[in-house]
PDBQT receptor file of N, H, CA, C and O in Angstrom, charges set to zero:
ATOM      1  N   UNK A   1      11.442   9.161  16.541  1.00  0.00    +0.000 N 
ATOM      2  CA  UNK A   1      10.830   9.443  15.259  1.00  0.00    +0.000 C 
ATOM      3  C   UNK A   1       9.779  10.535  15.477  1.00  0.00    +0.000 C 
ATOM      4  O   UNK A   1       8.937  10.491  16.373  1.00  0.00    +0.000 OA
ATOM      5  N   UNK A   2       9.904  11.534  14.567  1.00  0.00    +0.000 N 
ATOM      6  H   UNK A   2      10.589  11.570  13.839  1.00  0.00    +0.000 HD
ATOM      7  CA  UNK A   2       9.252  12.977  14.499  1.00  0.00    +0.000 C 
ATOM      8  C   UNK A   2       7.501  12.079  14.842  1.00  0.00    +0.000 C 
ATOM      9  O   UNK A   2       7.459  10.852  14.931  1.00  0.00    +0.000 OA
ATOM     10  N   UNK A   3       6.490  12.774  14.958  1.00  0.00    +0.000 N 
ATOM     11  H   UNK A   3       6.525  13.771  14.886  1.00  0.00    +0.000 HD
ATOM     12  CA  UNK A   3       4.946  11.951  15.450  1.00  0.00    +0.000 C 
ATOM     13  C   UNK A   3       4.253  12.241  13.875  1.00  0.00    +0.000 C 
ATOM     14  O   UNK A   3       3.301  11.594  13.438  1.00  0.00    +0.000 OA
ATOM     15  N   UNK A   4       5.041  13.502  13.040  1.00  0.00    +0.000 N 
ATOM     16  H   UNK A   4       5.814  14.028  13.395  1.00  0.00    +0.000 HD
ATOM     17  CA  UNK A   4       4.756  13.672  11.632  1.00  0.00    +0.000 C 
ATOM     18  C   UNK A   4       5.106  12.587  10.662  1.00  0.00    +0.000 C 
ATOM     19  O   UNK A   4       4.546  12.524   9.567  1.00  0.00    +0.000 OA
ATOM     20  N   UNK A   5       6.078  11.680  11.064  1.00  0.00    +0.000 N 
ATOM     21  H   UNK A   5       6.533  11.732  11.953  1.00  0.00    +0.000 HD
ATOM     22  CA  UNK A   5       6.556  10.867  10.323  1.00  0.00    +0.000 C 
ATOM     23  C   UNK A   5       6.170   9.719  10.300  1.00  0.00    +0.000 C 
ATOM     24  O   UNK A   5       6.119   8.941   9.348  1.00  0.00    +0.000 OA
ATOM     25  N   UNK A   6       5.815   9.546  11.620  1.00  0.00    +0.000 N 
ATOM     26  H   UNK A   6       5.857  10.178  12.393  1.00  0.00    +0.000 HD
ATOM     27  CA  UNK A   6       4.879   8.530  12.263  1.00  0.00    +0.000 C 
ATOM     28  C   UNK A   6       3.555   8.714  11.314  1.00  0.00    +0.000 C 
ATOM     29  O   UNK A   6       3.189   7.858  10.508  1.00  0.00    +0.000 OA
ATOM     30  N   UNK A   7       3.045   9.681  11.487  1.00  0.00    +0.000 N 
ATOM     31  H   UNK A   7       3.342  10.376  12.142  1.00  0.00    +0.000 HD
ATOM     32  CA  UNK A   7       1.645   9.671  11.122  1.00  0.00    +0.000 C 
ATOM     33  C   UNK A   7       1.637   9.394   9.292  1.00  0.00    +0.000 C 
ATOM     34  O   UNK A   7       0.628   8.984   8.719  1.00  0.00    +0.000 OA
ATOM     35  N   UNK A   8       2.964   9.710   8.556  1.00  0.00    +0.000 N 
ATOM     36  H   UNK A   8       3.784  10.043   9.022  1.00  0.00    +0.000 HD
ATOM     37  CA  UNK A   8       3.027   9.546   7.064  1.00  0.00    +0.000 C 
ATOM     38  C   UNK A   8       3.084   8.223   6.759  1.00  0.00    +0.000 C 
ATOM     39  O   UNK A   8       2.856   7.809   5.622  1.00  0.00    +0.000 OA
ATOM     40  N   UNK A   9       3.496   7.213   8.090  1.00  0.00    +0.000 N 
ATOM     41  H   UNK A   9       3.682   7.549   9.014  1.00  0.00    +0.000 HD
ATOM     42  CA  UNK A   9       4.071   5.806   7.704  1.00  0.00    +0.000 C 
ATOM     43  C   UNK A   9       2.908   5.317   7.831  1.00  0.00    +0.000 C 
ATOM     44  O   UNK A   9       2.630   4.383   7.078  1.00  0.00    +0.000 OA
ATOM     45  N   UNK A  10       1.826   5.809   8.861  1.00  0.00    +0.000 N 
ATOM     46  H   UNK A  10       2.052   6.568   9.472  1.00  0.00    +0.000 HD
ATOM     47  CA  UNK A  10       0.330   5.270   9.315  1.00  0.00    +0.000 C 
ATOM     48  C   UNK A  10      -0.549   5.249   8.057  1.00  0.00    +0.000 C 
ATOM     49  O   UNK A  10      -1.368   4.419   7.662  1.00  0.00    +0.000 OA
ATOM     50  N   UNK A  11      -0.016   6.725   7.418  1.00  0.00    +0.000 N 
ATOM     51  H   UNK A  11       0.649   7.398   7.740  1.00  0.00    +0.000 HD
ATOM     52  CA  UNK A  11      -1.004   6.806   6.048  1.00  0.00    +0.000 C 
ATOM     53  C   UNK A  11      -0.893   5.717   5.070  1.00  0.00    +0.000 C 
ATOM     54  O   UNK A  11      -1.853   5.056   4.676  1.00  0.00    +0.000 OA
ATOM     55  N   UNK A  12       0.443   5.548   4.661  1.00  0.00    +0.000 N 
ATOM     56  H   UNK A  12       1.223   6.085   4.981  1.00  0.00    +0.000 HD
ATOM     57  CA  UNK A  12       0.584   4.713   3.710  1.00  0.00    +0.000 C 
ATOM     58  C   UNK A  12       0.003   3.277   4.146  1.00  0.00    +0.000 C 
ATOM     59  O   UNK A  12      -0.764   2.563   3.499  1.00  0.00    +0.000 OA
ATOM     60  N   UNK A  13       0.557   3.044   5.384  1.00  0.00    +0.000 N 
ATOM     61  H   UNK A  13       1.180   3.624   5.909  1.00  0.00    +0.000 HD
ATOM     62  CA  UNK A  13       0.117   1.257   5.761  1.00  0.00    +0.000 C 
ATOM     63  C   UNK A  13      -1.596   1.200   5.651  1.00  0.00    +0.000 C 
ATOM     64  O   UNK A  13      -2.288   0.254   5.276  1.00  0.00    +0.000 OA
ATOM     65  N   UNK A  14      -1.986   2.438   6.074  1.00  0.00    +0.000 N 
ATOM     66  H   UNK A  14      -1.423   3.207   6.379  1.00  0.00    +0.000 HD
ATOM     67  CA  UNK A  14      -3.750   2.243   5.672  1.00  0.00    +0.000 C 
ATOM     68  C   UNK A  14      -4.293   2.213   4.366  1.00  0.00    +0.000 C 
ATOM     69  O   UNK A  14      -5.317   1.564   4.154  1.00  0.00    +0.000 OA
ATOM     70  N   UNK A  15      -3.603   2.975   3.275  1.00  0.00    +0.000 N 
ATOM     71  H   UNK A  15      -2.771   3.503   3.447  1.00  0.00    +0.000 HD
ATOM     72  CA  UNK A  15      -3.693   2.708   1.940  1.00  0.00    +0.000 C 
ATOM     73  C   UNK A  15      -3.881   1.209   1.475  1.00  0.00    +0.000 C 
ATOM     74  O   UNK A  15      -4.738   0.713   0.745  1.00  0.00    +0.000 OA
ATOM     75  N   UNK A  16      -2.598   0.540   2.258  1.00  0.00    +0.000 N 
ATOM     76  H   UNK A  16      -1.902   0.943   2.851  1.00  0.00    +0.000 HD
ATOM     77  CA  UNK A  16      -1.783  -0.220   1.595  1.00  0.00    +0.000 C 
ATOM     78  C   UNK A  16      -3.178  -1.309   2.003  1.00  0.00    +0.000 C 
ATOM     79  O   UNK A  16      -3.855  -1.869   1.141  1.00  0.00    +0.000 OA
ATOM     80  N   UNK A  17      -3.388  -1.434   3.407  1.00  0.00    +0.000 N 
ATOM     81  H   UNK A  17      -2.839  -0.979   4.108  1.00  0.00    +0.000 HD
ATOM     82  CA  UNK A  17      -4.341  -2.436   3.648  1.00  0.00    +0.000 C 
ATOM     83  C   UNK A  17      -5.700  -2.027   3.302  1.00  0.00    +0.000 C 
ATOM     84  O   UNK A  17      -6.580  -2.830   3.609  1.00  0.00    +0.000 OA
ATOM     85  N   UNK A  18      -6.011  -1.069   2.794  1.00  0.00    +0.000 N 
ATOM     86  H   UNK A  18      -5.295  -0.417   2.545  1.00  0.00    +0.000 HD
ATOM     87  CA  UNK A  18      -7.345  -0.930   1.717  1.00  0.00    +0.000 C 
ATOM     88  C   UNK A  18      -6.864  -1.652   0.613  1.00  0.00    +0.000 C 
ATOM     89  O   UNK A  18      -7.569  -2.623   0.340  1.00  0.00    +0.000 OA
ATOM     90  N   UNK A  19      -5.948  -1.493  -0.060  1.00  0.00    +0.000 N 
ATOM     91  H   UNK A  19      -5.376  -0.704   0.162  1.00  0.00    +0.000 HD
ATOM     92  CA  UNK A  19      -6.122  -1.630  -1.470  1.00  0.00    +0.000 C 
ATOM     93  C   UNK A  19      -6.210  -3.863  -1.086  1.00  0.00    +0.000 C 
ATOM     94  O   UNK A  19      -7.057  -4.462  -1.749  1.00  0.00    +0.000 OA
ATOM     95  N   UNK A  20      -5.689  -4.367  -0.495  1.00  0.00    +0.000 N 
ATOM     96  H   UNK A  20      -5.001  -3.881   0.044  1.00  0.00    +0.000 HD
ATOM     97  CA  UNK A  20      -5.312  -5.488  -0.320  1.00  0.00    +0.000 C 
ATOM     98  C   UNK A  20      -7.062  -5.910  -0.239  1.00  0.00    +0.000 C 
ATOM     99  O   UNK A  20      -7.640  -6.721  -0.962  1.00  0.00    +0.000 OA
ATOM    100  N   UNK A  21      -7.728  -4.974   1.014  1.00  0.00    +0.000 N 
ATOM    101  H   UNK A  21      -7.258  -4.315   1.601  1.00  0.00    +0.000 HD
ATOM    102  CA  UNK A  21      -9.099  -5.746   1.397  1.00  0.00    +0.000 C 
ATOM    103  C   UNK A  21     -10.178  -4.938  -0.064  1.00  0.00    +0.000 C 
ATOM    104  O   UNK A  21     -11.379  -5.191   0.028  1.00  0.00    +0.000 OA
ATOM    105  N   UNK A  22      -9.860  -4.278  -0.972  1.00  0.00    +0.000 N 
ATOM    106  H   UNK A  22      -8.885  -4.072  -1.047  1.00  0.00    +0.000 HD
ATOM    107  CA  UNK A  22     -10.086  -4.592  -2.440  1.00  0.00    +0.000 C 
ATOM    108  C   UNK A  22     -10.454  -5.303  -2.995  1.00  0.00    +0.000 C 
ATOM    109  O   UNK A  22     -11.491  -5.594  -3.591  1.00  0.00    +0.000 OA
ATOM    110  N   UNK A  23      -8.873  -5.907  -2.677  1.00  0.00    +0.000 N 
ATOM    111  H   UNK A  23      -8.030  -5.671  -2.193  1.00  0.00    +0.000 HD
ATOM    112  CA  UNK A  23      -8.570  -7.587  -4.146  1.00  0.00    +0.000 C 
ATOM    113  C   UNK A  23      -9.280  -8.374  -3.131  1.00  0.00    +0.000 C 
ATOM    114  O   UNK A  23     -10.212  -9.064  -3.543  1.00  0.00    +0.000 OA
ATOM    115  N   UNK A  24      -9.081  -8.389  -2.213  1.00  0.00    +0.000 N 
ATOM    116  H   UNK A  24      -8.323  -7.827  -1.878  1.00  0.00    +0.000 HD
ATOM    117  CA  UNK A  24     -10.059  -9.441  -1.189  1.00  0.00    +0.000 C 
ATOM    118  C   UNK A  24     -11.641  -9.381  -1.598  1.00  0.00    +0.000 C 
ATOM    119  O   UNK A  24     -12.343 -10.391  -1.626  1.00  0.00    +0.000 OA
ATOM    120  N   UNK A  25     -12.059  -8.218  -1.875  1.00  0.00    +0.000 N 
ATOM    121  H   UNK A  25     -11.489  -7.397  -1.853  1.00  0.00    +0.000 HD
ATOM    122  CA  UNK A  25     -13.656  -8.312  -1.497  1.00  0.00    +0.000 C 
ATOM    123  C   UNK A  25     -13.484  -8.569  -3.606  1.00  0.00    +0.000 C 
ATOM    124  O   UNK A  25     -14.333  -9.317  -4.091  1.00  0.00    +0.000 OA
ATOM    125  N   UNK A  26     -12.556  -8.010  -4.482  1.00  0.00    +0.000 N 
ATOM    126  H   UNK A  26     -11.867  -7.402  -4.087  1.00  0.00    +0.000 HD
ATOM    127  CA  UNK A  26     -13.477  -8.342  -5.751  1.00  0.00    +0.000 C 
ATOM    128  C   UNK A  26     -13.076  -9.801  -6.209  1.00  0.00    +0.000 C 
ATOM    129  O   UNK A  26     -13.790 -10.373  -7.032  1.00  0.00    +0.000 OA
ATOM    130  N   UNK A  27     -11.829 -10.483  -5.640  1.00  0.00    +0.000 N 
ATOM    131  H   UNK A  27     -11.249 -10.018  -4.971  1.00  0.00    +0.000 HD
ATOM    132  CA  UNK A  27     -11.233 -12.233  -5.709  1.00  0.00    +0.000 C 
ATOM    133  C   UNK A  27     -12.815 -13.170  -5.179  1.00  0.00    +0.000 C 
ATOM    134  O   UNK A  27     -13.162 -14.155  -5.830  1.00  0.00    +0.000 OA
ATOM    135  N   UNK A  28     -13.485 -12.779  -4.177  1.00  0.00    +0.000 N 
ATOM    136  H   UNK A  28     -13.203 -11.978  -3.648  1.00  0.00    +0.000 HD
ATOM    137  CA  UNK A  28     -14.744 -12.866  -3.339  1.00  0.00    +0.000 C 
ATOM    138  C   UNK A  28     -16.240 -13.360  -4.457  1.00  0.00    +0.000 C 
ATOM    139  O   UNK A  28     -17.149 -14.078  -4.041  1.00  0.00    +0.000 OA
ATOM    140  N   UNK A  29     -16.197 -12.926  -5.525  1.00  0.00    +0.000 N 
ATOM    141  H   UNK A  29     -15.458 -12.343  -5.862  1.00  0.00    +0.000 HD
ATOM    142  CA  UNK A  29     -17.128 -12.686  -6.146  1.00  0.00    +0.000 C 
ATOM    143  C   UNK A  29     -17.910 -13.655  -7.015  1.00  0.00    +0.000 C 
ATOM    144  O   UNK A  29     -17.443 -14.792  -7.082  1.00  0.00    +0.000 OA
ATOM    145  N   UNK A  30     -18.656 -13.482  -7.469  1.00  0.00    +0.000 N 
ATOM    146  H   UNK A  30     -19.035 -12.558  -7.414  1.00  0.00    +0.000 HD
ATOM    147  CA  UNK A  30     -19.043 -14.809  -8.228  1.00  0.00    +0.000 C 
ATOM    148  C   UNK A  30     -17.861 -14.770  -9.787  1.00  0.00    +0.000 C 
ATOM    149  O   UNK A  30     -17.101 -15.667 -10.151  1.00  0.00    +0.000 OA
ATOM    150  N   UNK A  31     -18.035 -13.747 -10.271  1.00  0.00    +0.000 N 
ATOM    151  H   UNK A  31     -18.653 -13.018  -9.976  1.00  0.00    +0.000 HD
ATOM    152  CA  UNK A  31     -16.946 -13.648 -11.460  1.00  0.00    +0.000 C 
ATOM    153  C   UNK A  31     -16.270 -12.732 -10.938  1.00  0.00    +0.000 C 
ATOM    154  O   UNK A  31     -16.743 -11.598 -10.859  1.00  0.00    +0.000 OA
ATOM    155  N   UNK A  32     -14.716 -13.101 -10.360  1.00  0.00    +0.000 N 
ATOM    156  H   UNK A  32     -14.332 -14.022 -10.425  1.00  0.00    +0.000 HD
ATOM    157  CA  UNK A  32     -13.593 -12.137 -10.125  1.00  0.00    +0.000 C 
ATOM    158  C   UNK A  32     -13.203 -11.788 -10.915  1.00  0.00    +0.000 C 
ATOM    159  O   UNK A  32     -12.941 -12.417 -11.940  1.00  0.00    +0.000 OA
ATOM    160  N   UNK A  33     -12.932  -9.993 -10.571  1.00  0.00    +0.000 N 
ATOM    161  H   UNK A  33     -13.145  -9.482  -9.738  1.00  0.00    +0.000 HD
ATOM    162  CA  UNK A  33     -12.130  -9.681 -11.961  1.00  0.00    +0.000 C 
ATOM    163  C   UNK A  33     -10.408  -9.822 -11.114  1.00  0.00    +0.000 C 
ATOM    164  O   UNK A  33      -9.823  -9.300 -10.165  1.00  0.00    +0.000 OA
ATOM    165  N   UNK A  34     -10.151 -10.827 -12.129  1.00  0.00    +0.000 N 
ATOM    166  H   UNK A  34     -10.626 -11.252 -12.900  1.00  0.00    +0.000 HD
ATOM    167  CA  UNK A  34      -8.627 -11.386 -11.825  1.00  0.00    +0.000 C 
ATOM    168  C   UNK A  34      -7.633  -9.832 -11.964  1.00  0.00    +0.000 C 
ATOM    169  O   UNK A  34      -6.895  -9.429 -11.066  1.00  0.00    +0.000 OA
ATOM    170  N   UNK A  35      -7.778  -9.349 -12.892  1.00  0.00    +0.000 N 
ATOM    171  H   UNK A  35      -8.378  -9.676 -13.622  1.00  0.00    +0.000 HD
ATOM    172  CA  UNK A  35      -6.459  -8.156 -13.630  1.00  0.00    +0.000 C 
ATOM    173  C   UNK A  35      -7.123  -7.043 -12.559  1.00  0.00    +0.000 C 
ATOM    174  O   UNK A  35      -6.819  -5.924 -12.973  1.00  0.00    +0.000 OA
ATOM    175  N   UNK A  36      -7.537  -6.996 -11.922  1.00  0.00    +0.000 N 
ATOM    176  H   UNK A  36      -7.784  -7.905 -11.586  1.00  0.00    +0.000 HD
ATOM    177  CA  UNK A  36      -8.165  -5.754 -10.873  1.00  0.00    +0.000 C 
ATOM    178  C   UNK A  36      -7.584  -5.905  -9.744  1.00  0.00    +0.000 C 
ATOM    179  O   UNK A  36      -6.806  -5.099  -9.234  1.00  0.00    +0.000 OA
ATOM    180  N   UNK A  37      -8.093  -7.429  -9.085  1.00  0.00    +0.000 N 
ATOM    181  H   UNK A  37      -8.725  -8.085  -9.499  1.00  0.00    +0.000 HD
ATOM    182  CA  UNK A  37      -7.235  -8.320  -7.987  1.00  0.00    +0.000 C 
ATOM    183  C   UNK A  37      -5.753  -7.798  -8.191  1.00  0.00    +0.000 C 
ATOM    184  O   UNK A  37      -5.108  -7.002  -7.508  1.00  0.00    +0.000 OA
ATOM    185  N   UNK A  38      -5.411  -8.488  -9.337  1.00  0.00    +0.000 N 
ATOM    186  H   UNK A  38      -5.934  -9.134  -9.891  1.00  0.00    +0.000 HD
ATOM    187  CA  UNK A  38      -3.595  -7.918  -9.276  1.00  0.00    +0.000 C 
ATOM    188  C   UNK A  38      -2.996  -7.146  -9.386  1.00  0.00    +0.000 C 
ATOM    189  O   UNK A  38      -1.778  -7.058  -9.232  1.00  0.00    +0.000 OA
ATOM    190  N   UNK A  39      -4.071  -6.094  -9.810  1.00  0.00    +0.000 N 
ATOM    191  H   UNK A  39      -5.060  -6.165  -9.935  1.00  0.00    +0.000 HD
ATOM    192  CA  UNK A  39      -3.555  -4.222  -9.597  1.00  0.00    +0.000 C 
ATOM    193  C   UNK A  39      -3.592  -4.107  -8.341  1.00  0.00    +0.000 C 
ATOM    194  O   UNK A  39      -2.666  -3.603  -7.705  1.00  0.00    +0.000 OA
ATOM    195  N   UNK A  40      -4.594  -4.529  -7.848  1.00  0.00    +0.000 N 
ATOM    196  H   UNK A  40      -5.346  -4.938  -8.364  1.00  0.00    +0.000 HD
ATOM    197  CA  UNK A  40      -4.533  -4.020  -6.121  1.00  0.00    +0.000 C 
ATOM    198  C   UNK A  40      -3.505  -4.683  -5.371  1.00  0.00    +0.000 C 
ATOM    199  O   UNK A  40      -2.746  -3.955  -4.733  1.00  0.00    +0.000 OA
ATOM    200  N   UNK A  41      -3.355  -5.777  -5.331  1.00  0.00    +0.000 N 
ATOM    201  H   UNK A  41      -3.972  -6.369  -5.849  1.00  0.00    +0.000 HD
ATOM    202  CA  UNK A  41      -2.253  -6.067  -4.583  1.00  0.00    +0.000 C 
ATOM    203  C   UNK A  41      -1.118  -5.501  -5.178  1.00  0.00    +0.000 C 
ATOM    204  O   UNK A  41      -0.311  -5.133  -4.325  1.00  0.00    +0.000 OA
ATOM    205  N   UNK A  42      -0.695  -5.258  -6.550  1.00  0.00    +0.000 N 
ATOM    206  H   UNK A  42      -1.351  -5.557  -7.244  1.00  0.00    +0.000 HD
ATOM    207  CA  UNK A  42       0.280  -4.786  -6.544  1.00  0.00    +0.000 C 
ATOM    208  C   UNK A  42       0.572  -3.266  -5.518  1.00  0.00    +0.000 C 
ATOM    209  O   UNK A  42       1.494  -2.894  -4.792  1.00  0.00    +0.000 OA
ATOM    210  N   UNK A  43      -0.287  -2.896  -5.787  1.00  0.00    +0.000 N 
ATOM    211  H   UNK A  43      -1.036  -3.198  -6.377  1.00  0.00    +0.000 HD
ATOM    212  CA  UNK A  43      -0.599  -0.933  -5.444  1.00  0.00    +0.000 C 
ATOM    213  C   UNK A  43      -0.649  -1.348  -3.778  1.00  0.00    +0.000 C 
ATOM    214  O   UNK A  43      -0.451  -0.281  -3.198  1.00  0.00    +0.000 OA
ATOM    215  N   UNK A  44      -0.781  -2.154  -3.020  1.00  0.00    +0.000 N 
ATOM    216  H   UNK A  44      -0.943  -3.021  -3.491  1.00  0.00    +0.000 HD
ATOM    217  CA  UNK A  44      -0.660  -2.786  -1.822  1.00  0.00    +0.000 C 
ATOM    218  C   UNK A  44       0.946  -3.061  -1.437  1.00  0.00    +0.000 C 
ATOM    219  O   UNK A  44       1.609  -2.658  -0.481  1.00  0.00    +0.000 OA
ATOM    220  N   UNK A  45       1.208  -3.691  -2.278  1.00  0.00    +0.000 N 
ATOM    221  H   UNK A  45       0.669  -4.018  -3.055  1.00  0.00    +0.000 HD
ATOM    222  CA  UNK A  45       2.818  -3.910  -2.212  1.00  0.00    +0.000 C 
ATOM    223  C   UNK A  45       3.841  -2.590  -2.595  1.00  0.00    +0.000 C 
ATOM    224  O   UNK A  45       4.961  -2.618  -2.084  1.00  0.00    +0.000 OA
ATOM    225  N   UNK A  46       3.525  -1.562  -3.383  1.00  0.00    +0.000 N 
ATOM    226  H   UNK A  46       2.615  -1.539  -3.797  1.00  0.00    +0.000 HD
ATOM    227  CA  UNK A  46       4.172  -0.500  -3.383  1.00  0.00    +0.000 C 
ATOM    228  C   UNK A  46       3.565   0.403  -2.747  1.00  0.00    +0.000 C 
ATOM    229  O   UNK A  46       3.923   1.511  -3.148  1.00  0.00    +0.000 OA
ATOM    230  N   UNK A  47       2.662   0.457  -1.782  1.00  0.00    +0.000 N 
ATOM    231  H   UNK A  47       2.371  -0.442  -1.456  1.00  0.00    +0.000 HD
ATOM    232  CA  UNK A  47       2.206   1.378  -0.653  1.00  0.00    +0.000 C 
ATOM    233  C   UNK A  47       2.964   1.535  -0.035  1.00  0.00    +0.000 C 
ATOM    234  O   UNK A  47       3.655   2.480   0.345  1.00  0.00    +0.000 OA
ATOM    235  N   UNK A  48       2.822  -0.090   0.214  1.00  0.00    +0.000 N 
ATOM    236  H   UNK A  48       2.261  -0.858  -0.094  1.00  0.00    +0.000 HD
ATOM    237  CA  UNK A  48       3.759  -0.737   1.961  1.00  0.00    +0.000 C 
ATOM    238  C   UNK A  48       5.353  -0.205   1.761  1.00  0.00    +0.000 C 
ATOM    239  O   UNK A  48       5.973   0.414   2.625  1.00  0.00    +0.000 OA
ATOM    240  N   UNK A  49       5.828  -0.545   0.561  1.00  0.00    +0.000 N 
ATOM    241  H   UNK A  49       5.324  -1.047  -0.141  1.00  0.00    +0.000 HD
ATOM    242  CA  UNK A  49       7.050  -0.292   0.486  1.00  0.00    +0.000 C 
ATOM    243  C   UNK A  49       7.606   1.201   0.849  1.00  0.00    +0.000 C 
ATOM    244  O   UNK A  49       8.534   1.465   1.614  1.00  0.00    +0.000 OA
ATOM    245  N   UNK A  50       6.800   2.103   0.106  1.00  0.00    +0.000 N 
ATOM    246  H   UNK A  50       6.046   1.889  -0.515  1.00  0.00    +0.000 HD
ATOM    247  CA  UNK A  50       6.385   3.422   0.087  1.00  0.00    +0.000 C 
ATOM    248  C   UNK A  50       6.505   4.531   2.015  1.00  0.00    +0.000 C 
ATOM    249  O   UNK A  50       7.000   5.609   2.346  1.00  0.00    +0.000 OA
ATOM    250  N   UNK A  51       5.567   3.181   2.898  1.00  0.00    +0.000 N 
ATOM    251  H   UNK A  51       5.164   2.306   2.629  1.00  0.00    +0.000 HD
ATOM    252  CA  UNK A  51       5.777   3.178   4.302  1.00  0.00    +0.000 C 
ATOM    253  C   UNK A  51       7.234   2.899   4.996  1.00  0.00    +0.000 C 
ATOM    254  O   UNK A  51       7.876   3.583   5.793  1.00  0.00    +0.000 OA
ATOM    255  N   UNK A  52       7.551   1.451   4.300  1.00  0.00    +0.000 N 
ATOM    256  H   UNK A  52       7.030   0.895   3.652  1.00  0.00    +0.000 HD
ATOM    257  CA  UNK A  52       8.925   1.523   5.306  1.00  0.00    +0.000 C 
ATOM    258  C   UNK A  52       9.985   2.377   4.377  1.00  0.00    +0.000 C 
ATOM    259  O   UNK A  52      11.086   2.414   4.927  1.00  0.00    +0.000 OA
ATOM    260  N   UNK A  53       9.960   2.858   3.504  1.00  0.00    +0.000 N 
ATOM    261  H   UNK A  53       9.066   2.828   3.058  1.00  0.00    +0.000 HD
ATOM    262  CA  UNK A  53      11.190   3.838   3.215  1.00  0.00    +0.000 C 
ATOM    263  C   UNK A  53      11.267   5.378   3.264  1.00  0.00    +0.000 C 
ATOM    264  O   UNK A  53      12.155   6.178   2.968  1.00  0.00    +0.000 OA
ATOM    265  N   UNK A  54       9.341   5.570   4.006  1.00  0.00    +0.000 N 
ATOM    266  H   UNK A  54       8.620   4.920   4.247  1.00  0.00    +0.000 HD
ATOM    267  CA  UNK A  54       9.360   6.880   4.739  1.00  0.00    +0.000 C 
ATOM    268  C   UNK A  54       9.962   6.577   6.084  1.00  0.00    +0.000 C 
ATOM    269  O   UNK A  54      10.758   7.374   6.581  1.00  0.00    +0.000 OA
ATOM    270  N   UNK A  55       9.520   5.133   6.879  1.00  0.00    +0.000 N 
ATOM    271  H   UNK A  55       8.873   4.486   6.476  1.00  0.00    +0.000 HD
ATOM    272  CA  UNK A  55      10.141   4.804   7.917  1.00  0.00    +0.000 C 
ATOM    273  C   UNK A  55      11.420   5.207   8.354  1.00  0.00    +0.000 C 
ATOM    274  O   UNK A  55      11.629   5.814   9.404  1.00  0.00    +0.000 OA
ATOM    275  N   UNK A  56      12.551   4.749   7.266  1.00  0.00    +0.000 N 
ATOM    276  H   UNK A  56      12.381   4.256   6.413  1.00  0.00    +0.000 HD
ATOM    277  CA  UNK A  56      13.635   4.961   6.819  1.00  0.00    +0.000 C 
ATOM    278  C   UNK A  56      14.466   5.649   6.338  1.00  0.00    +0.000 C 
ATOM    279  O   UNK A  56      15.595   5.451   5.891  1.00  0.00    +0.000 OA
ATOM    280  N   UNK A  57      13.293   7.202   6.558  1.00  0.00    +0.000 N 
ATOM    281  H   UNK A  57      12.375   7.362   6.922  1.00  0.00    +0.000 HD
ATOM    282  CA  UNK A  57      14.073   8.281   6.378  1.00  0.00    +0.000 C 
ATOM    283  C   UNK A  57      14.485   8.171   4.926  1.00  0.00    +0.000 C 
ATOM    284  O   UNK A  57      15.203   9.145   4.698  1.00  0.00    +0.000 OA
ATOM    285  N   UNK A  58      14.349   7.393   3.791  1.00  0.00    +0.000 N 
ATOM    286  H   UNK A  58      13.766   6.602   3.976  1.00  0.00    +0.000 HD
ATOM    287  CA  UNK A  58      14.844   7.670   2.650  1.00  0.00    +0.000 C 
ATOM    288  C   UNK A  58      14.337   8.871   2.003  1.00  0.00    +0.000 C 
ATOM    289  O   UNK A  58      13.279   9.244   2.512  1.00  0.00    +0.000 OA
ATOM    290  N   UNK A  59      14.686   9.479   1.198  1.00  0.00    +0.000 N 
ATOM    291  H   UNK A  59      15.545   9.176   0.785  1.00  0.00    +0.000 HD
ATOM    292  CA  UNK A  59      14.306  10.823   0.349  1.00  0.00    +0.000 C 
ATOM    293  C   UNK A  59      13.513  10.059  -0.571  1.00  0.00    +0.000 C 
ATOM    294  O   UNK A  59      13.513   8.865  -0.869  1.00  0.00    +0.000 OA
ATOM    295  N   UNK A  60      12.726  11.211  -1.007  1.00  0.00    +0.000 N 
ATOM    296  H   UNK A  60      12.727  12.182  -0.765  1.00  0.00    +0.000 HD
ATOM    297  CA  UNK A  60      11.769  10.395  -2.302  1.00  0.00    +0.000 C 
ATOM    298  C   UNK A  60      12.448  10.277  -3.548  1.00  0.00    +0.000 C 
ATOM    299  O   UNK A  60      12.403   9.362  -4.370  1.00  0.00    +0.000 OA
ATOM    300  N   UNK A  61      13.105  11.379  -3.559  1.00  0.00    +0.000 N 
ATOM    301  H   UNK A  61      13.142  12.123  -2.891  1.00  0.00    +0.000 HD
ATOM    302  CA  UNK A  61      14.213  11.621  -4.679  1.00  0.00    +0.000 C 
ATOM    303  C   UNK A  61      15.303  10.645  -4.868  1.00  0.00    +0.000 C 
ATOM    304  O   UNK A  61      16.041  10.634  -5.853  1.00  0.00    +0.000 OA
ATOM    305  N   UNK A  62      15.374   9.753  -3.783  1.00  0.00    +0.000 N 
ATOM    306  H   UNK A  62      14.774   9.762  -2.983  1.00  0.00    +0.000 HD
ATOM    307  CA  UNK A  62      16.400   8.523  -3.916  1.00  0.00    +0.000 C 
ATOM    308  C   UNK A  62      15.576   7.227  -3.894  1.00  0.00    +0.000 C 
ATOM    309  O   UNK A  62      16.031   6.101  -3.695  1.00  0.00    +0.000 OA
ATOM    310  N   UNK A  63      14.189   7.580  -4.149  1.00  0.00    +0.000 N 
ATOM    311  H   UNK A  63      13.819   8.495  -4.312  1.00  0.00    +0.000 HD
ATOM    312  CA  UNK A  63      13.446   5.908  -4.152  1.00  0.00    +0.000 C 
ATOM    313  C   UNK A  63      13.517   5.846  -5.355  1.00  0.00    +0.000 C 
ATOM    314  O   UNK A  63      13.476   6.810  -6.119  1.00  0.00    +0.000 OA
ATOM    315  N   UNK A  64      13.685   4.160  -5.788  1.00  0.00    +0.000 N 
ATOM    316  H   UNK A  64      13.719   3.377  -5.167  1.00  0.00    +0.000 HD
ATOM    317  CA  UNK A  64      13.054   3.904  -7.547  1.00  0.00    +0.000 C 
ATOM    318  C   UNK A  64      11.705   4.342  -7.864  1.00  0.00    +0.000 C 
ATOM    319  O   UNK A  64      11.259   4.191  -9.002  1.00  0.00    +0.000 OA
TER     320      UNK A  64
């Protein structure tokens, strides 16, 4: 695997685990904002995804 491709899959997985320690720190709170929490994990879950189908050599043009 190219070390460029490597480094695009690194980007996304670091996104992905910001947005997660997010919903972590605002779920944390005295009043969580719940609908914030579940944007972030969502945007966590289509990071990650985002990572393994650069992994995977998929085209962007062929992702949903």
């Amino acid at each position: 695997m190219p070390p460029e491709q490597v480094e695009e899959i690194r980007a996304w997985l670091i996104k992905a685990a910001r947005d997660l320690e997010a919903a972590r720190r605002l779920i944390e709170t005295e009043e969580p904002l719940l609908d914030i929490v579940v944007y972030h994990c969502q945007q966590s879950i289509e990071t990650a995804i985002k990572g393994f189908l650069t992994s995977e050599r998929i085209p962007e043009e062929a992702r949903p």
